[in-house]
C-alpha positions as a printed Julia matrix, in Angstrom:
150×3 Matrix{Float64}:
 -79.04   65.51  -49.22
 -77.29   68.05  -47.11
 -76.99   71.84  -47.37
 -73.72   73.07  -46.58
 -73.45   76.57  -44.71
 -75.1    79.42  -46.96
 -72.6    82.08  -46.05
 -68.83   80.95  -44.97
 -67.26   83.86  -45.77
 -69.21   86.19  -43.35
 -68.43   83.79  -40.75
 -64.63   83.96  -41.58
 -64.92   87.79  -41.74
 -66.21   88.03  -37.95
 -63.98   85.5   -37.21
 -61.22   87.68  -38.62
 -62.59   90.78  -37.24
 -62.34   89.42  -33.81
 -58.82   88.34  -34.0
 -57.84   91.62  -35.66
 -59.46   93.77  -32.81
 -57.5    91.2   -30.43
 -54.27   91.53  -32.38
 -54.42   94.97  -32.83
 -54.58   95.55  -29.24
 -51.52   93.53  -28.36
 -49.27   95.16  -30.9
 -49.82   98.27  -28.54
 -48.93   96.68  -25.86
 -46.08   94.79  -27.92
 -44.46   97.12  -30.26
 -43.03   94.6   -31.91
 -46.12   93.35  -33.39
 -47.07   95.25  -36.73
 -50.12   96.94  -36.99
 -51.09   95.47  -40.6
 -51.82   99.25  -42.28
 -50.25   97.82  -44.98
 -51.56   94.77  -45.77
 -55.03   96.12  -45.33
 -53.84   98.76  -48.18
 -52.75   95.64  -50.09
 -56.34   94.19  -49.44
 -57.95   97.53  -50.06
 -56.32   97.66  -53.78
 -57.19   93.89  -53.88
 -61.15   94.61  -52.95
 -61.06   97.39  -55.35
 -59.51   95.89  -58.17
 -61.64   92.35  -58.11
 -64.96   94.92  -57.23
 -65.33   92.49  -54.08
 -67.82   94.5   -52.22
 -67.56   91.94  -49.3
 -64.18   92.19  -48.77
 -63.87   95.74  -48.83
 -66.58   96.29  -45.8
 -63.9    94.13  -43.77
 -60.85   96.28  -44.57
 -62.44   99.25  -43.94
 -64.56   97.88  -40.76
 -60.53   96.37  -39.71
 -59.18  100.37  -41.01
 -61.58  101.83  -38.55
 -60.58   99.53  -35.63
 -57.16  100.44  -36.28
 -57.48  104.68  -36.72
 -59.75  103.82  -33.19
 -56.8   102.14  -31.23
 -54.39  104.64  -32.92
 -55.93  107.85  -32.76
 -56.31  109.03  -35.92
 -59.7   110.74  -37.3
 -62.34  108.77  -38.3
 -62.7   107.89  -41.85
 -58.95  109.47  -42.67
 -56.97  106.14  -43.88
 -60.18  105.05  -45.8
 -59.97  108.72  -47.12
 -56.21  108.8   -48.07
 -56.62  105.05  -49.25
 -59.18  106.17  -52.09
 -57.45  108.96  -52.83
 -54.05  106.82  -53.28
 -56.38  104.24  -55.17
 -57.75  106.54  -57.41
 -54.81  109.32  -58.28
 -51.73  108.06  -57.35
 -51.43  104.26  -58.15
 -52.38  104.69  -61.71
 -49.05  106.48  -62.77
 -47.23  103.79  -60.64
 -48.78  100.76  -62.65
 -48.28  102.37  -65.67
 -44.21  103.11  -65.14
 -43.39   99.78  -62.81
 -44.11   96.59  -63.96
 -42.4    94.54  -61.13
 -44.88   93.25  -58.95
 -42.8    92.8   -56.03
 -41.6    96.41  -56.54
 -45.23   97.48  -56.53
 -45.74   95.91  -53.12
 -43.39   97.33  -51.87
 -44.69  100.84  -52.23
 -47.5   100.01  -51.14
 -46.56   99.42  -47.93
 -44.26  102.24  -48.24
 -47.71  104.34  -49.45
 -49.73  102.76  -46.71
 -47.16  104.04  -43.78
 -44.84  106.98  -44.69
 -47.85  108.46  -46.91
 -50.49  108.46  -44.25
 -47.87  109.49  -41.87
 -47.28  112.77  -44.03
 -51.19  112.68  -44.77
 -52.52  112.92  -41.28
 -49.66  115.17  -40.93
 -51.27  117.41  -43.56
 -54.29  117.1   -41.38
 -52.88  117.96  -38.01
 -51.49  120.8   -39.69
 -55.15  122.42  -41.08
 -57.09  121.11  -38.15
 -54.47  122.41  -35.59
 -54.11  119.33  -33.54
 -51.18  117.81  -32.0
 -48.2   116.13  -34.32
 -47.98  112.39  -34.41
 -44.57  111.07  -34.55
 -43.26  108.43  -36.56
 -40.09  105.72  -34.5
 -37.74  103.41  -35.85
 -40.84  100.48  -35.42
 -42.1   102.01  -38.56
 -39.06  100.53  -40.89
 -39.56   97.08  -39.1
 -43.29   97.18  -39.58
 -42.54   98.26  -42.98
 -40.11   95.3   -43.83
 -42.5    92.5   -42.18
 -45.39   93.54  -43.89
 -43.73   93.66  -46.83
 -42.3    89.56  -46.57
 -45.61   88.91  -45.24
 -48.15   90.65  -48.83
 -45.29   88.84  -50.66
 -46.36   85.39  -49.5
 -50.25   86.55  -50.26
């Protein structure tokens, strides 16, 4: 009798890591690319919810690749994420009931709230204003086709 492979899904989590750090620096050089803020949100709610401790150590070892590459401060998104998770989506659940709807602001959350978030930051910490472009409502309206097929 055969074993099969003890741990497959920390094999597919480096695997994914790798491509993420790969992809992630191509949609810089590409703006066309999304970064995937919000469909790590979606995952981060999804960890969360399911208490998938696994799972949430690779969204927020993928969130800290991406505040890395995009120069935010360490720890913020994971920081605004819980505080999202915890105060915030709540009320939503409780007055929408339309799933699609729901994802939907997420990824609205994930982008436009950060954005105002580590604006909030920049703001107390006197450092220099990040700007939000037009890429933003395309990365927006991809992500949001692409947690609707998850």
């Amino acid at each position: 009798m055969q074993r099969s492979i003890t741990y497959p899904f920390y094999i597919k989590a480096g695997m994914l890591f790798i491509i993420y750090l790969i992809y992630e620096s191509l949609s810089n050089i590409y703006l066309s690319l999304p970064p995937l803020f919000g469909v790590l949100f979606f995952y981060f709610i999804r960890s969360l919810d399911k208490q998938d401790i696994s799972l949430l150590l690779l969204v927020v070892a993928l969130l800290l690749v991406y505040e890395a590459d995009k120069g935010y401060l360490f720890l913020s998104s994971l920081v605004y994420f819980s505080f999202v998770y915890k105060f915030v989506l709540p009320r939503l659940e409780q007055s929408i009931e339309c799933k699609r709807c729901l994802h939907f602001i997420y990824i609205l959350l994930a982008y436009i709230g950060f954005w105002l978030f580590s604006l909030l930051l920049q703001q107390v910490l006197w450092f220099e204003f990040s700007t939000i472009d037009w890429h933003v409502v395309w990365y927006i309206f991809f992500e949001f086709l692409l947690v609707g097929l998850l």
